[in-house]
N, C-alpha and C positions, 0 to 999 in steps of 0.2 A: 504494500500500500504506500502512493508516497502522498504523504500529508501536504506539499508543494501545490497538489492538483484540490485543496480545502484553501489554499490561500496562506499556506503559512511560508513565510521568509524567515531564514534563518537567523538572520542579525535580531530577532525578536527575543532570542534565549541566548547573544551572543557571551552577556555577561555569566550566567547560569550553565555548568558544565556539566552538570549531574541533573541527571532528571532524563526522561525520552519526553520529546512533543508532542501533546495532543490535542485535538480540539473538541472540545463539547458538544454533543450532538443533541442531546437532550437530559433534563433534568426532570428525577423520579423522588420528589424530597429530599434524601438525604442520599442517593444514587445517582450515579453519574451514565450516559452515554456515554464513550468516545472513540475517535478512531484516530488511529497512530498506526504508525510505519508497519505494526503487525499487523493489523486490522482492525477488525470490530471489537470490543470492549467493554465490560465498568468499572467504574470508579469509585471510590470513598475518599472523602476528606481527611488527611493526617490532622489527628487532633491536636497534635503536640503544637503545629504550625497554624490551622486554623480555629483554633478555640483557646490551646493555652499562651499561647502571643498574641492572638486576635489584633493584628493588625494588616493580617492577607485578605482581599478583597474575593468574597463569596465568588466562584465562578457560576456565569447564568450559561446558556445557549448561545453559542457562538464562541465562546471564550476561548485560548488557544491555552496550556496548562503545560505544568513538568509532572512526568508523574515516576512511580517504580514500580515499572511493568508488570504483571502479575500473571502467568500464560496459564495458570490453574485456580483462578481467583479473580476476584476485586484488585483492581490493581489500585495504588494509592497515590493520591493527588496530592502533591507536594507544595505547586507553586499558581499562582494567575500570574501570566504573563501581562505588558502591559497594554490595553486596549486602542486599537485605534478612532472607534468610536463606540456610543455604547447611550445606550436607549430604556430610560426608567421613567417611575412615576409614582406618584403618593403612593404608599401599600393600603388598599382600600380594606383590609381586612380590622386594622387599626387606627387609620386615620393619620395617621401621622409614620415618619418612617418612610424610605425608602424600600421601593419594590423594583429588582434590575428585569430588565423584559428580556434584553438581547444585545450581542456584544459583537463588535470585529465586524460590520456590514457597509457596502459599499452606498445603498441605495434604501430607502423608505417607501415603499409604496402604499399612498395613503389610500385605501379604498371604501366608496362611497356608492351605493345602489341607487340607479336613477327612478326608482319607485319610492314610495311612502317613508322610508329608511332616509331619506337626501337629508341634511342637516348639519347648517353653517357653522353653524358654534362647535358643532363636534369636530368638525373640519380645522377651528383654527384651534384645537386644542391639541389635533394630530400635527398640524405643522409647526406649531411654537414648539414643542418635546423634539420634531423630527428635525429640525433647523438646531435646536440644545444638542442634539445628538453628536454633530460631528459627521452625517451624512447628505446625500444628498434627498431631499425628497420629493418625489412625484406623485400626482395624485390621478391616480385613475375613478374615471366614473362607470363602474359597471353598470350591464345590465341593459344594454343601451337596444337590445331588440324587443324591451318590453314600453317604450312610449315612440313615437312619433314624431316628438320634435324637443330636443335636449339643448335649444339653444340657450333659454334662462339660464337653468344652472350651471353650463357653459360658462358664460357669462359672469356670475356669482363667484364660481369656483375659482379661475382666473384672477380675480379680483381677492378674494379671503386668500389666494394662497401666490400672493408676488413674488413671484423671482423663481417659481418652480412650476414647472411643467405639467398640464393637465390633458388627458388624453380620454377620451371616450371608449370603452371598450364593451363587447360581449363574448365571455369564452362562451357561450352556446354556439352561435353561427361563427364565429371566429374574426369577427369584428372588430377592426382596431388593433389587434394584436402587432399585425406587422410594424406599427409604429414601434413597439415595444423591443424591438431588437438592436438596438445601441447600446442599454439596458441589459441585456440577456449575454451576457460573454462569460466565457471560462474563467474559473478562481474569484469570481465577484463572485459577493453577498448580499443579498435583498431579503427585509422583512418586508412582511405584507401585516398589516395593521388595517385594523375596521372593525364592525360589532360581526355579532352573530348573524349570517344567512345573507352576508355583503356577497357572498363567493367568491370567498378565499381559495376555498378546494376546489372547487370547479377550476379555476384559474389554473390552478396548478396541474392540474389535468390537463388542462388545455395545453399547456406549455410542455409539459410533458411528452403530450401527444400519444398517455395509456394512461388505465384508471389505477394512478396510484396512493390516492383518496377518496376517503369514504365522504359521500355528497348527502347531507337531508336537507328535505324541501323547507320550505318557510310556513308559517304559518299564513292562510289565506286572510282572517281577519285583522291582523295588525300590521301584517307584513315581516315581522319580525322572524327571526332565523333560530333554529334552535342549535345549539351547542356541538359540532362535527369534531373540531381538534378541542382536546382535553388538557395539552399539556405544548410548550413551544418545543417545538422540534427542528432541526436542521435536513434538510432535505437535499440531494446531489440531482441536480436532472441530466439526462442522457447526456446533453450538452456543455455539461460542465457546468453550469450556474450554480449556484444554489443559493435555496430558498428557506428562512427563516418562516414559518408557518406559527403564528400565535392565534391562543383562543381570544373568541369575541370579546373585547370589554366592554361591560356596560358601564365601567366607572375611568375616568381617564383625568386622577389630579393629577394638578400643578406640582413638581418637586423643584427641580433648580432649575430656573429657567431664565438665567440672567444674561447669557447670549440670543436662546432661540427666541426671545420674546422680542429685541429689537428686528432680529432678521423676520419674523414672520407678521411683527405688524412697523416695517419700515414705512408707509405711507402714511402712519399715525405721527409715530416719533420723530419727522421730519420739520414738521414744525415747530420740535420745543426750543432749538436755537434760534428761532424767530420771534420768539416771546420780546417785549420789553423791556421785562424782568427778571433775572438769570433765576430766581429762587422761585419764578412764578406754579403756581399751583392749579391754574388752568382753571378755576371756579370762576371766580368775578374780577381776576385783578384787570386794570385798564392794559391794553396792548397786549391782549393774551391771542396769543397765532392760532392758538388752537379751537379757541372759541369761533374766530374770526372765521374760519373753516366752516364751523358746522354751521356757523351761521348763513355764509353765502352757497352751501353744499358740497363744497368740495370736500366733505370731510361727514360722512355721515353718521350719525349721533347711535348707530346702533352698534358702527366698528368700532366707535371712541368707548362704548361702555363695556363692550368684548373685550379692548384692553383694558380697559380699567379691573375687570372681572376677574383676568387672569392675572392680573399684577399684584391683585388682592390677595387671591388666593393662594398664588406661589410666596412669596416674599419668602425661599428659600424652606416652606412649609408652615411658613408661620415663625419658625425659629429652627433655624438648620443650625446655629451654631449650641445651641440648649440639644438638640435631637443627637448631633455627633457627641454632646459629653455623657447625653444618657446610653448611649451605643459605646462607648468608649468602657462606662461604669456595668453596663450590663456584657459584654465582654469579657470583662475583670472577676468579674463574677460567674462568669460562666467555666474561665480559667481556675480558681479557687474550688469548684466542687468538679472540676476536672483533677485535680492533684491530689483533693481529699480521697477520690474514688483509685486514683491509682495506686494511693499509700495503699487502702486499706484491701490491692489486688481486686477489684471490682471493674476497673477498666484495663487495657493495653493500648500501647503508642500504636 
């Protein structure tokens, strides 16, 4: 197997001498996919490195790893290498907290069903995270053989998602696809991101060109999608691509969004050095640019409160630097009844 053809380049572990390379294919809790120079694989976390130092960054789906190979076993994952980009968001299980989606990918493909599912706000919630990410993102509007005329949200889409590329597509008839192939090359990474019953998997099919996922229908009265992939996975298509496959989220917070937020509402934040007043706060003060906007149109009051929305919400989660000292202290603590169980022979390294 040579991991070169997953995208890995060697100067990535040139400091790290020990260890074989791998990359994460998919994550089973506390089990690992991977594939490495021998092949297919799983993995466990060395505890000694990720729990009792807890300063090694959790590997997600896509992540490239050092590990010691195991050819009768779980082999053990020693190291995360360091990411070239990488794609997270509030962990909606608790509110607070980081949730990593997916690691080491070339392209984001934000997808949007042009039936009853269409929905702007979710749209700029996928491109502020995809522009944070460190990749590029595209946003496809499937679905495109179930209406007649997609020029609105054409239109719309283009506009919520500036400076990134939106293309019409249907994997049923095979629609638009060909656009997609500048996109589609060997050793690139692509997530496809969107809710439940966008079609994801159908897509992947399509691109495939055999059925290498499993497709359920939507529901007829809401439109809404039920639940096909369970868990993010990494996918190789015939062609070399591959495909980061995440389930539907119906929750999509803000985490750190302190680059993707200017690059994905650039048409917003262009105003604020036209302000008056360097410290202006864009409510009532006189010479506010921004006001001045929405007031003659060019600046529409529903984009201006999309960002405000998302600026609210992310400010790094509310408190990124309180959440890394509680991640820091629960860590430390995790490490502490890691050593008490190893004293008393109840765990091994």
């Amino acid at each position: 197997m040579n991991l070169a053809d997953y995208g890995f380049i060697p100067t990535m572990a040139e400091d790290d001498t020990n260890g074989t390379p791998a990359r994460i294919t998919a994550v089973h809790k506390e089990r690992y996919e991977l594939v490495c120079e021998y092949g297919y694989a799983f993995g466990k976390l060395k505890a000694s490195v990720y729990y009792y130092d807890g300063f090694e960054d959790f590997p997600t789906t896509g992540d490239f790893v050092l590990i010691n190979y195991n050819p009768s076993g779980d082999s053990q994952i020693i190291k995360t290498l360091k990411r070239k980009s990488f794609f997270s968001r509030r962990d909606p299980d608790i509110g607070r907290g980081e949730q990593a989606v997916a690691a080491n990918f070339d392209y984001v493909f934000i997808m949007q069903s042009l039936n009853w599912d269409f929905n702007l706000k979710r749209m700029e919630r996928y491109i502020t995270l995809a522009w944070q990410s460190g990749a590029l993102p595209v946003v496809l509007l499937t679905k495109a053989d179930l209406v007649e005329d997609y020029s609105t949200q054409m239109l719309a889409s283009q506009k919520a998602a500036a400076g990134a590329e939106v293309l019409a597509i249907s994997a049923k008839t095979g629609f638009g696809l060909d656009m997609m192939k500048e996109y589609m090359k060997p050793r690139k990474t692509i997530v496809f991101l969107g809710s439940s019953g966008v079609g994801k998997s159908s897509l992947v099919n399509a691109l495939a060109e055999q059925e290498i996922m499993a497709v359920n229908d939507i529901r007829e009265d809401d439109s809404k999608g039920r639940h096909t992939t369970t868990h993010r996975q990494l996918i190789m298509l015939p062609g070399g691509t591959m495909i980061i496959d995440t389930p539907g989220m119906r929750e999509l917070g803000m985490w750190d969004v302190s680059i993707g937020l200017g690059e994905a509402f650039s048409d917003v934040e262009v105003y604020f050095g036209q302000c008056k007043f360097r410290e202006c706060r864009h409510q009532r003060e006189p010479g506010c640019a921004v006001r001045a906007a929405i007031e003659s149109g060019e600046l529409s009051i529903d984009r201006w409160e999309s960002y405000l929305q998302l600026k609210r919400e992310a400010k790094y989660s509310g408190d990124k630097t309180g959440y890394l000292r509680q991640k820091q202290q629960w860590q430390k603590g995790i490490a502490m009844w890691n050593k008490q169980m190893k004293k008393n022979g109840e765990i091994k390294k």
